[in-house]
ZABA-94610 format. One record per atom (N, C-alpha, C, CB): x, y, z. Coordinates in pm, whole numbers, plus 50000, padded with zeros to 5 digits. Each point is the difference from the previous one (the first is absolute). Glycine has a CB too. Example, Ala and Ser with C-alpha at 12.3 -4.5 7.8 and 13.67 -1.06 7.14 Angstrom:
// ZABA-94610
513194943150780/499115011950000/500905012050000/498114988350125/501545022249803/500825011950006/499235010950073/501184993749785/
END
This chain:
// ZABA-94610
418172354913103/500465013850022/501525000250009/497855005950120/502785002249752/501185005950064/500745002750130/499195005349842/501714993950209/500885001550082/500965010549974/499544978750042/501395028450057/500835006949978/501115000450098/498365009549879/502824985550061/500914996550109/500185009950062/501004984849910/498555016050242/500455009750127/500574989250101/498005020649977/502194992450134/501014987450134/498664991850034/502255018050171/496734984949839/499044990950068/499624988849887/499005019850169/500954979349702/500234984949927/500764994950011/499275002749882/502305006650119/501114992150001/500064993850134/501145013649832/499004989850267/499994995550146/498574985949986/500975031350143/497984973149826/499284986749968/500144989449964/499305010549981/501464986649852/500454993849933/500994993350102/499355013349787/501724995250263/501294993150038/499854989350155/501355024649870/497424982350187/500014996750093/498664980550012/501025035550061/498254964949814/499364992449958/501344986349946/497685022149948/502534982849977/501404989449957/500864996050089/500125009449819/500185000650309/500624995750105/499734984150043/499925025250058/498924981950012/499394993450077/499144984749912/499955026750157/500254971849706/499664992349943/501014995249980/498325006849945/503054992450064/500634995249955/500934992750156/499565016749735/500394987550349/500234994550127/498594996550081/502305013749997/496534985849993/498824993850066/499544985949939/499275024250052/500194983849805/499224986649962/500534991649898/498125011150056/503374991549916/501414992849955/500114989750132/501455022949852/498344980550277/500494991150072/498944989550041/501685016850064/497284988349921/498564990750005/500154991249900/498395016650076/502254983249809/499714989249883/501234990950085/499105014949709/502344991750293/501004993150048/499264987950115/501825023649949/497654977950135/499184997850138/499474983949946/498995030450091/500174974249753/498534992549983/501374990249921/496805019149969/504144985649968/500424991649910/501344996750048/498585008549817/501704985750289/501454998450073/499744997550109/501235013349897/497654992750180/500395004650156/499434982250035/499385036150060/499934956149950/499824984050018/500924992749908/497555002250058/503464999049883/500504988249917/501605005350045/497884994249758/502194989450241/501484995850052/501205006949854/498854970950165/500625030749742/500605007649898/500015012650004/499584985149892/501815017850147/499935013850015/500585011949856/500344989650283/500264998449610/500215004649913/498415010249966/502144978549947/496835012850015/498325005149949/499785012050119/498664972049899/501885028750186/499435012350060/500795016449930/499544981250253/502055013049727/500825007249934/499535006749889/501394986850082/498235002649813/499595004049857/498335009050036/501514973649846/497925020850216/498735003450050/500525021050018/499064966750167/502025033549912/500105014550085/500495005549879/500594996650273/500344996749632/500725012749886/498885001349884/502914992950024/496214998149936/498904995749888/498555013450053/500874964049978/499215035750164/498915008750054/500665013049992/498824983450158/501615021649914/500905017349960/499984998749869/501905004850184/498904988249757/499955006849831/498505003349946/502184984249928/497315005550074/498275005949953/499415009950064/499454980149954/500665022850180/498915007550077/501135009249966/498204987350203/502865016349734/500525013049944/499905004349906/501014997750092/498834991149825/499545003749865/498055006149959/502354978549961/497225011950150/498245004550036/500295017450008/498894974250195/501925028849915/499745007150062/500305017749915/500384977050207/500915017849750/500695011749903/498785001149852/503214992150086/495674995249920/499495003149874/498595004450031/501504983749870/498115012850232/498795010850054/500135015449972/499784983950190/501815019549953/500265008150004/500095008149848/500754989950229/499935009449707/500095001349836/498475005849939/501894976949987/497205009850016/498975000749965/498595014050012/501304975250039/499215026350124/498945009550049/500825013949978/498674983150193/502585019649787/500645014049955/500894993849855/500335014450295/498754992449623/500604997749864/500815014649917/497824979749989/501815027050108/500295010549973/501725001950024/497335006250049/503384998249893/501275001350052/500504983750084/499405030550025/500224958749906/499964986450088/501334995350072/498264992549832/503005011050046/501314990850039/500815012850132/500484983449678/498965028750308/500605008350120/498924997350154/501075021849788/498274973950177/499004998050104/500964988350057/497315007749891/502274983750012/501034985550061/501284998550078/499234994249815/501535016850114/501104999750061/499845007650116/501164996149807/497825011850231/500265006450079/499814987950130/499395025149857/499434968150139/499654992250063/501154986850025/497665011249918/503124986349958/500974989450055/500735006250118/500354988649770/500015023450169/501195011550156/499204995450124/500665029449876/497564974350131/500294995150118/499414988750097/500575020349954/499284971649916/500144985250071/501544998050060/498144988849816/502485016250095/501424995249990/500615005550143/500235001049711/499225012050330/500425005050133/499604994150139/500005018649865/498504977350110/499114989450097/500844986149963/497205012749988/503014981849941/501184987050045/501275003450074/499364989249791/501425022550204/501035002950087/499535003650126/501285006049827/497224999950171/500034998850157/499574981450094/499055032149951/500474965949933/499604985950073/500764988050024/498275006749914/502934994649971/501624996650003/500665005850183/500275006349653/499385002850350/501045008950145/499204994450149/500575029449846/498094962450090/499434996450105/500514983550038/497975019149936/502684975349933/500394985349989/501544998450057/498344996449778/501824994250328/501194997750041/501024993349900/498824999650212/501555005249752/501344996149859/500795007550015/498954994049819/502664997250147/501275013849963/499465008949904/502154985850018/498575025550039/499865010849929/500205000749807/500785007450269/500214983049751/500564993349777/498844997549982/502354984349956/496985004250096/498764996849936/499445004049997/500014990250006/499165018950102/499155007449985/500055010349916/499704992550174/501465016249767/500285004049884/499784994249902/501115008250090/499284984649894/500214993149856/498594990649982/503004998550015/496265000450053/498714995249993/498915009949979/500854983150134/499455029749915/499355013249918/500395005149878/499725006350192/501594992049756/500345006549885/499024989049933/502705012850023/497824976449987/499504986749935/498235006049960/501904977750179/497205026549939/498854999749980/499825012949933/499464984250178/501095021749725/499895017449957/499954991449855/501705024050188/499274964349756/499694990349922/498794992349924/501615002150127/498454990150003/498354998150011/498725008949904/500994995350253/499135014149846/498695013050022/500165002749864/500095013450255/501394988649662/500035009549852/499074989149875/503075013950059/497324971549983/499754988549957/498124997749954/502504992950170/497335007049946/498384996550051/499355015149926/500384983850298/500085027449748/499175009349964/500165004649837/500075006550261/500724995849654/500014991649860/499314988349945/501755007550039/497844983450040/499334989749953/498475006749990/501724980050108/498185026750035/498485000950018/499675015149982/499824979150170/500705029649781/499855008749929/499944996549866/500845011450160/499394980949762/500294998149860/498244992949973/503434995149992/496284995950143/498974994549989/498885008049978/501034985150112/499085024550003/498565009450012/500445009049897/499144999850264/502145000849638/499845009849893/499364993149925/501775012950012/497924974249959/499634995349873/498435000650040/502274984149911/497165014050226/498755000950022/499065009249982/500874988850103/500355025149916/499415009750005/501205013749946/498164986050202/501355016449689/500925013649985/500115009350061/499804996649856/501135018950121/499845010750050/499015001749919/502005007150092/496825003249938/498685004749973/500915011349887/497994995450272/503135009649745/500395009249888/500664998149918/499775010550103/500264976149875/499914995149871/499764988549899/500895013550085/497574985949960/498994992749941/500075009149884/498514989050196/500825008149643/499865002349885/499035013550031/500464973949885/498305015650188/498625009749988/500305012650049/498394982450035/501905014050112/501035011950040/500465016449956/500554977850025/500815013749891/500495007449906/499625009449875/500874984050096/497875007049826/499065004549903/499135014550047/499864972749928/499475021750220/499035010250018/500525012950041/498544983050052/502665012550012/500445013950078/500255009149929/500854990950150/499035023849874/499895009849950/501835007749982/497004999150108/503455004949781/501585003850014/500145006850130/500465003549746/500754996150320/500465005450047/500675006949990/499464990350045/500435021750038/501075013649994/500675005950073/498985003649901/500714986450213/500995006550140/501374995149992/498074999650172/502405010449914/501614993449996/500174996050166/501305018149773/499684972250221/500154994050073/500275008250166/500604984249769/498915011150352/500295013550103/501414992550014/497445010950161/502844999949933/501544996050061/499704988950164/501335030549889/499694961750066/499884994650119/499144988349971/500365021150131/499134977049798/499024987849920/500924995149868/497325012350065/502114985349877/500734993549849/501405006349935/497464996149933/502535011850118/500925008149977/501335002250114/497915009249864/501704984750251/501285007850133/499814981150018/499485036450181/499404957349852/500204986250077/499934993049903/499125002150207/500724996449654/500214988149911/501384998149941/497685002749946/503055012450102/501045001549936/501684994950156/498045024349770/500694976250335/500684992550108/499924984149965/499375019550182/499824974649771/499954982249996/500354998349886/498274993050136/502105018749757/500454996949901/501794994150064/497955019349827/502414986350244/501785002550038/499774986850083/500965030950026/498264967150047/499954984950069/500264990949938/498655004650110/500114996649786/500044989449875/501834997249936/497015011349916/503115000450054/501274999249952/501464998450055/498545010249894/500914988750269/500915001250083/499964981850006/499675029350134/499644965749905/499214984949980/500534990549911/498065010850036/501214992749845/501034996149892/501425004049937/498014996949981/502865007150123/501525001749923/500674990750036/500225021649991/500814977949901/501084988450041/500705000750095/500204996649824/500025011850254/500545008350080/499134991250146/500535026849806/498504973950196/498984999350121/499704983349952/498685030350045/501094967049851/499944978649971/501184999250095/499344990849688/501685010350306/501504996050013/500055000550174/501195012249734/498524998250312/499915005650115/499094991450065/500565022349931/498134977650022/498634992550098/500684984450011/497325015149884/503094976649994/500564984850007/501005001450146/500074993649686/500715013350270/501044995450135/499185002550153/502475009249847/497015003350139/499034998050135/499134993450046/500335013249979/498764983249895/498884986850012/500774984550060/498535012049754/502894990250193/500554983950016/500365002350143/501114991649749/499305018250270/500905000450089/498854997750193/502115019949762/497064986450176/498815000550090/499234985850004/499775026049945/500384964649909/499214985750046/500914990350073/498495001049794/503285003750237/500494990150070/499934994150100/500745006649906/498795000150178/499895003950121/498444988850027/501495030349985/497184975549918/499094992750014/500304985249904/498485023450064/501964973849870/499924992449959/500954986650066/499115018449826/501174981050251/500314986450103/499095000650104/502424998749969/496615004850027/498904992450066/498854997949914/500685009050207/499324995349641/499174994949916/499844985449963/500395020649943/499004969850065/499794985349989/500904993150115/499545001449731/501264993350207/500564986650097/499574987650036/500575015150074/500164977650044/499174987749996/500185002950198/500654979149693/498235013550310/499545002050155/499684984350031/498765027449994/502004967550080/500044984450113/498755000550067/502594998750073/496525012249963/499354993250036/498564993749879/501245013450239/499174987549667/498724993849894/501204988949925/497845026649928/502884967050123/500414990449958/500894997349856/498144997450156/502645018149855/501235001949866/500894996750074/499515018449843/501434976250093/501714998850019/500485016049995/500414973749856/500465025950270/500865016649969/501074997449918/499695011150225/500574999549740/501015005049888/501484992850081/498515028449897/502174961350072/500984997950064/501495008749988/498574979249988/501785032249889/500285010850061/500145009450087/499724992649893/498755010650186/500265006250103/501434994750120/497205004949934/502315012950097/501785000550151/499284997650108/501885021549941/498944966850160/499405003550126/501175004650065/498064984150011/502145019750084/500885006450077/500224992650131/499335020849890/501804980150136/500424992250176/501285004650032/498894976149981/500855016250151/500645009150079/501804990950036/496985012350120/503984990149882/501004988349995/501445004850058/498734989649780/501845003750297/501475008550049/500645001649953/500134996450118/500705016549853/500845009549959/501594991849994/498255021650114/502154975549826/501834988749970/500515015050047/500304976549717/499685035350230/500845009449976/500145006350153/499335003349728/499864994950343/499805007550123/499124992450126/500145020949829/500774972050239/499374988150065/499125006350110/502004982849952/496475013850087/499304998850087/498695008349973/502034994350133/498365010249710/498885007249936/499734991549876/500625024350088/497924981149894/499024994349913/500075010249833/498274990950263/501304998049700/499385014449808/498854992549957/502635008449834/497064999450069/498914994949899/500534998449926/498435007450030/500594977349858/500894992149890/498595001349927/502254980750108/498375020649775/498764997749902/499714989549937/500255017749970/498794970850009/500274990749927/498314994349938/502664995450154/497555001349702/499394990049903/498354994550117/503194989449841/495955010250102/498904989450095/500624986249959/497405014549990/503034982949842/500234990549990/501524993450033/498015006049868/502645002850191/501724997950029/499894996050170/501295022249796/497234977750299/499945003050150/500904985650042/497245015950032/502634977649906/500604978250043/501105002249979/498444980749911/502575026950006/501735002350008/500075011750096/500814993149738/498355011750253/500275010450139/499905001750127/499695006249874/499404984750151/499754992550126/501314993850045/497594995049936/502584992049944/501454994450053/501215002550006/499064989849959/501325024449948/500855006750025/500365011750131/499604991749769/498895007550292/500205011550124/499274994750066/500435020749925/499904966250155/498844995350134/499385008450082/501184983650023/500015029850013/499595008550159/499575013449915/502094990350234/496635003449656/499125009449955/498675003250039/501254994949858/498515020650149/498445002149996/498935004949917/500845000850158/498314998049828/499005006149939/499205015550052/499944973649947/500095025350183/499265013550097/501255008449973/498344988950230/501365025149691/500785008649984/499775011450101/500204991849772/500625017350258/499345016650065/498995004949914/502215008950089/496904996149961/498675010349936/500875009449953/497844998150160/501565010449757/500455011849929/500224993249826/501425013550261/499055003749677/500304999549883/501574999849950/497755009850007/502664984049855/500965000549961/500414993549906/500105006050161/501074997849813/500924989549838/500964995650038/499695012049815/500794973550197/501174995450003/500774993749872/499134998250220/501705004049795/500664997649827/500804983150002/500855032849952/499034964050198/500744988250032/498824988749932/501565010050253/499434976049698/499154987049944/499955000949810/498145000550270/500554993849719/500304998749879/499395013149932/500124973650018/498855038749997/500175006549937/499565011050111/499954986249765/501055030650165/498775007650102/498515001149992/501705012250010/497634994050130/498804998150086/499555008350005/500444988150103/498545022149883/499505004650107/498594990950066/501145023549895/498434982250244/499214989550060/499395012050137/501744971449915/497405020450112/499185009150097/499284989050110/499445020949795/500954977250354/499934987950073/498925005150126/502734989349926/496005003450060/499225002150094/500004994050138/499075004249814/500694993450314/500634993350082/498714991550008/501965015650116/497854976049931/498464988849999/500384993950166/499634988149664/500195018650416/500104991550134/501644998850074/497814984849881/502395011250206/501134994750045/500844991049888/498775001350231/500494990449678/501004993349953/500084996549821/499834991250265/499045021149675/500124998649886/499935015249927/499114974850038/500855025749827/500445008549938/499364996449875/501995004850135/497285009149790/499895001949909/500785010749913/498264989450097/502015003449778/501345006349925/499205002049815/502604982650197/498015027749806/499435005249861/500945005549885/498135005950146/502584983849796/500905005549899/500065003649874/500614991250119/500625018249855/500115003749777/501174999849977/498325017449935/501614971149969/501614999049964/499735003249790/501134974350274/500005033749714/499855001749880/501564989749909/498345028650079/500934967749816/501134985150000/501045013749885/498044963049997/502775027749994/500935007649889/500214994449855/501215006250200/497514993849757/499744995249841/500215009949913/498374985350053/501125012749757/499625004949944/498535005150012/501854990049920/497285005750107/499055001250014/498865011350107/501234978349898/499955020250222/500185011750132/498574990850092/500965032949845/499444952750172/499364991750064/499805011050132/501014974149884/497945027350190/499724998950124/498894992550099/501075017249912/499094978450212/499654986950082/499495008450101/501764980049947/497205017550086/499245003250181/499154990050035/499775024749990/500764977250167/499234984350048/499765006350136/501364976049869/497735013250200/500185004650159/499214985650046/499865032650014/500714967550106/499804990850048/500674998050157/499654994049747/499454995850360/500335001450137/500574989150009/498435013250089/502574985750032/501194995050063/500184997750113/500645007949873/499764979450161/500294996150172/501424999049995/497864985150074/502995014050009/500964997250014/500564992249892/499435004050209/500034986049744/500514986849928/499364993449872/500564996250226/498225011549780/499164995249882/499185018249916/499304967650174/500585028649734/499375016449932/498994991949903/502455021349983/496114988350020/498784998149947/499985006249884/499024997550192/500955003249677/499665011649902/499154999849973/501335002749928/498055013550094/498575007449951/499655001549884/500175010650150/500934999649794/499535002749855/501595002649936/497165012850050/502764984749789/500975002949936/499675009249907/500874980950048/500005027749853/499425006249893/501165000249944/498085012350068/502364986749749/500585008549946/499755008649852/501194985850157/499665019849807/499545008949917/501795005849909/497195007050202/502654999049703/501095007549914/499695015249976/500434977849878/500345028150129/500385010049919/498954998849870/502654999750096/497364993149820/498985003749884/498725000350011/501364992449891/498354999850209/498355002750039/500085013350040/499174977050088/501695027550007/499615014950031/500365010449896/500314994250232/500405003149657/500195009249886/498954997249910/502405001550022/496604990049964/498994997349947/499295008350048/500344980749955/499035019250214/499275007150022/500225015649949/499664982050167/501515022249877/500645013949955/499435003649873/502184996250112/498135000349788/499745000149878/498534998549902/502244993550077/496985001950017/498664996650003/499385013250047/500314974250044/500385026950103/498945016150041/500655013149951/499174990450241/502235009949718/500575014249937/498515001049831/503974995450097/496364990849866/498695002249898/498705006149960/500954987150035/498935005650053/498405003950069/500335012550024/499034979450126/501625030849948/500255011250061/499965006749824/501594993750294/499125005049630/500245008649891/498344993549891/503655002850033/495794986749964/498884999849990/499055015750019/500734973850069/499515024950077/498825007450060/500645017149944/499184979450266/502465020749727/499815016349941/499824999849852/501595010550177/498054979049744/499755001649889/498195001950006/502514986049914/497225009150165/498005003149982/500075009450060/498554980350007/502235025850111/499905017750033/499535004349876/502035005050165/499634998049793/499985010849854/498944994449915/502655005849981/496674981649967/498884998649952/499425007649988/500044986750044/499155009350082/498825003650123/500125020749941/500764973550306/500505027249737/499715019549998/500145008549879/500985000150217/500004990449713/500025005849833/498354999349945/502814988149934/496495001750125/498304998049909/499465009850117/499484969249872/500855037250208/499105010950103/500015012849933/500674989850229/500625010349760/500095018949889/500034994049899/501505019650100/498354972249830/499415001949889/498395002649945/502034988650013/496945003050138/498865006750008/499855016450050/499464975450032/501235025750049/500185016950016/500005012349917/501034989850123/499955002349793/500355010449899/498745011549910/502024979049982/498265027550034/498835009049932/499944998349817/500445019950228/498324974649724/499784993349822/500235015249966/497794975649962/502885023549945/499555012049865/498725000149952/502054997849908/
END
């Protein structure tokens, strides 16, 4: 049986994919990660599961409303896409990331639901325009009402076209990039505790007396792999910094960093240093600190072109999807249209 996209499919749909895509995404993660000392396989396990159970999900959905399918879809990505920002506002993260980890997932959603719309199109057509269909039906002579094919096809027509302009490609890249920077230094990395070497790039930060102004302290920035000339160049050094946030421009490159306090005598420190390449190198690390010795947690880095990749990937996709709009509505009034 036909379907007909209203709020109560759409709210169905969106709320089915939700919850499939954060429940029993995390049950595979669980079965396939959660006992093994490899935490890489739990990783691939969590991005390998969302992509399918989105692609399942957008092609069901698809499947059971064929009718008007790719506006259905989209309607339903909107509001998955709104149920991840609330479940984002429930996750303790800076506010960057948590941005930029939602734009990021509007990506995603355009991605997956193209795949699995395309699927359940091939499974299953629109019913209006099968051959047999077409053959039996009797001419038509109505004209189109207002507000139907005529007032709202001629609204997703301007989407479509709004979608696909060069104008809006150009526009979506810089925002898409600009929005994966933020998420994308905590995408992969290497994590000490499964037994990687950190990035010996990373900054650690300490604490060291001031030449310029005797009886006060600063922060120095320096190399993981530079810590043995820096040590011996500043004996009456520390590692335990003040809690709080900030950028110091002092050492070898500027910082910003964000310092958790761990007890009376240690400190967890979380830094981003962006190097000054061609390339637009950037470094994040974090890692805890005693006075005299520092542990590293995790490292990550990343460029500028990975995130203009991404950019350029979802402005695509975005003008993709206003090219199957206008498709999608140019073949609607054209069934409309009243035969001679």
């Amino acid at each position: 049986m036909d379907q007909t996209s209203n709020i109560k499919v759409v709210a169905r749909d969106a709320l089915f994919l939700f919850f499939a895509l954060t429940s029993i995404g995390g049950v595979v993660v669980v079965i396939a990660g959660g006992n093994s000392a490899n935490l890489m396989l739990a990783r691939v396990a969590a991005v390998t599961s969302i992509v399918l159970f989105g692609i399942v999900g957008f092609c069901i959905s698809g499947y059971l409303t064929p009718r008007r399918r790719w506006i259905h879809l989209l309607r339903v990505t909107a509001c998955v896409w709104v149920l991840i920002l609330a479940f984002f506002a429930l996750i303790d993260l800076p506010t960057g990331e948590r941005t930029g980890a939602w734009f990021l997932s509007a990506v995603y959603l355009l991605v997956v639901m193209g795949i699995g719309g395309a699927i359940s199109f091939a499974l299953r057509k629109d019913p209006g325009d099968t051959p047999m269909r077409a053959a039996s039906a009797k001419p038509s002579t109505r004209t189109p009402r207002a507000g139907t094919s005529g007032g709202e096809g001629v609204k997703w027509l301007k989407v479509g076209a709004v979608l696909s302009s060069n104008l809006f490609l150009v526009t979506s890249c810089a925002g898409i990039m600009g929005a994966s920077i933020s998420a994308a230094k905590h995408f992969g990395g290497k994590y000490m505790a499964r037994g990687e070497a950190p990035d010996s790039r990373m900054i650690v930060l300490a604490s060291i007396p001031d030449a310029a102004v005797p009886g006060r302290r600063k922060l120095e920035s320096v190399t993981l792999r530079g810590l043995p000339e820096f040590q011996s160049a500043n004996p009456d050094y520390t590692f335990v910094i003040p809690a709080g946030e900030g950028r110091i421009d002092g050492g070898v490159l500027p910082t910003s960093y964000r310092a958790t306090a761990l007890g009376a005598d240690g400190v967890l420190v979380e830094t981003d240093t962006p190097y000054d390449d061609i390339f637009g190198l950037r470094v994040v690390g974090s890692y805890e600190a005693t006075e005299r010795e520092v542990r590293p947690i995790y490292t990550n880095s990343n460029t500028w072109f990975g995130n203009f990749a991404v950019g350029v990937a979802g402005a695509y996709i975005l003008r993709m999807i206003g090219s199957i709009l206008q498709w999608v509505e140019r073949r609607r009034q054209q069934r409309d249209e009243p035969s001679e």
